[in-house]
N, C-alpha and C positions, 0 to 999 in steps of 0.2 A: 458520369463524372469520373475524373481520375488524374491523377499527378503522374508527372515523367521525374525520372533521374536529374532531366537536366531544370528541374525549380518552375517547367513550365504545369499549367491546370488545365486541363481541356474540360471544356462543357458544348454538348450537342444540343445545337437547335434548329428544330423546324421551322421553317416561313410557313405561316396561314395566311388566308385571305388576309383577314384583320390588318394583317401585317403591309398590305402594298396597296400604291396610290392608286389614279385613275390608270397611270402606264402600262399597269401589271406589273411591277419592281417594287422591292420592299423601299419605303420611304426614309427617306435618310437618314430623318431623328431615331427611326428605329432600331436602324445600328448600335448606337448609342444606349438604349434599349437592353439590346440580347449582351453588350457589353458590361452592363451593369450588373445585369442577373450573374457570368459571370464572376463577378468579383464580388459579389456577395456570395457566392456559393464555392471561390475560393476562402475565404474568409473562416465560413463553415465548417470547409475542411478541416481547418485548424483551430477548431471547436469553440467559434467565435460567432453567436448569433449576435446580432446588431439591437434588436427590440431589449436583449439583456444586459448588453453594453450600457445602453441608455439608462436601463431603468437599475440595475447592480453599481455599476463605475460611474454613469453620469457624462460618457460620452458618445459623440455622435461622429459619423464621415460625412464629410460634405463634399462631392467637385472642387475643385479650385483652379483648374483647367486644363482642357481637354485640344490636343492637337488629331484631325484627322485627315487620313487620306483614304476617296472614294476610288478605289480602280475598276470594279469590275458590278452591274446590276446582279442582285439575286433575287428569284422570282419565286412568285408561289407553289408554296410545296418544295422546295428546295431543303435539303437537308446541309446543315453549316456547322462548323467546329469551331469554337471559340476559345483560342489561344491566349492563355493570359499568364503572363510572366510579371514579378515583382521587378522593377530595374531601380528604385531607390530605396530605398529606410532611413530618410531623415526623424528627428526628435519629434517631430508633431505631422510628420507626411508621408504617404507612400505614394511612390510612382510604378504604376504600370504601364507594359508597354504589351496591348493587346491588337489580336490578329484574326479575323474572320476568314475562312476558306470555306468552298463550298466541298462538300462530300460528293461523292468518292473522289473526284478527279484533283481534289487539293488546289484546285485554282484559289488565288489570294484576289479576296472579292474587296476588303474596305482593310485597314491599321490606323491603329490611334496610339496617342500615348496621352497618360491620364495621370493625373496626379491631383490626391486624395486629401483633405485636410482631417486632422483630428481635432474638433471643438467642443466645448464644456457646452452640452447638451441645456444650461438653461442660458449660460450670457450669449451662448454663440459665438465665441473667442475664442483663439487656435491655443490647443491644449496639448504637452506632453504625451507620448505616449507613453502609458503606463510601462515600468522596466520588465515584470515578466509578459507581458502582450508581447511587446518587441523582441524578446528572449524567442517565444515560440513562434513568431512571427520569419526571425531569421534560421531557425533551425528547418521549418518548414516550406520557406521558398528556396 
């Protein structure tokens, strides 16, 4: 795991079996998947576990939607770099715009962009982000 200069979060992952259909190609939802571990583990970075959010502050991320493009299959055992840039900071949302590439050769296998709600973890209704989250939130992407 590791940040660049430019506000981007890289996280490696492997394809296992688990991971692909009868084709031998990772399934598609699973993109989606390696994408989320991702942004929970950018999230992380910026010393922000999600189980403490909920149970400290009282809030939760939910999807709110997710645009993708499949280019390229990745197959078992493939080793993948998952590129995750913040590209919004509204008052109750973050957009990411994340990028799958397979390792070594850097081929660009699938991209999404994703945008994140912030909701009050008991009504489930879209919640401000708290002002210092957001503070460390933009210092860090």
């Amino acid at each position: 795991m590791q940040a660049n200069n430019g506000g981007e979060f890289l996280w490696p992952v492997r394809v296992y079996y688990e991971d692909t259909d009868s084709g031998g190609v990772v399934y598609y939802a699973n993109y989606l998947k390696f994408m989320e571990r991702a942004r929970t583990e950018m999230l992380r970075s910026f010393g922000f576990e999600q189980d403490q959010l909920k149970q400290e502050r009282g809030l939760i991320f939910a999807v709110h939607s997710v645009s993708v493009k499949y280019e390229k299959p990745a197959v078992f055992n493939d080793e993948l770099m998952i590129t995750t840039r913040l590209s919004s900071l509204r008052r109750a949302s973050l957009g990411f715009t994340q990028i799958i590439h397979r390792q070594p050769d850097q081929l660009q296998l699938c991209s999404a962009t994703v945008v994140v709600a912030c909701l009050d973890a008991t009504q489930f209704s879209a919640r401000a982000l708290p002002a210092d989250i957001l503070e460390i939130i933009k210092q860090g992407a």
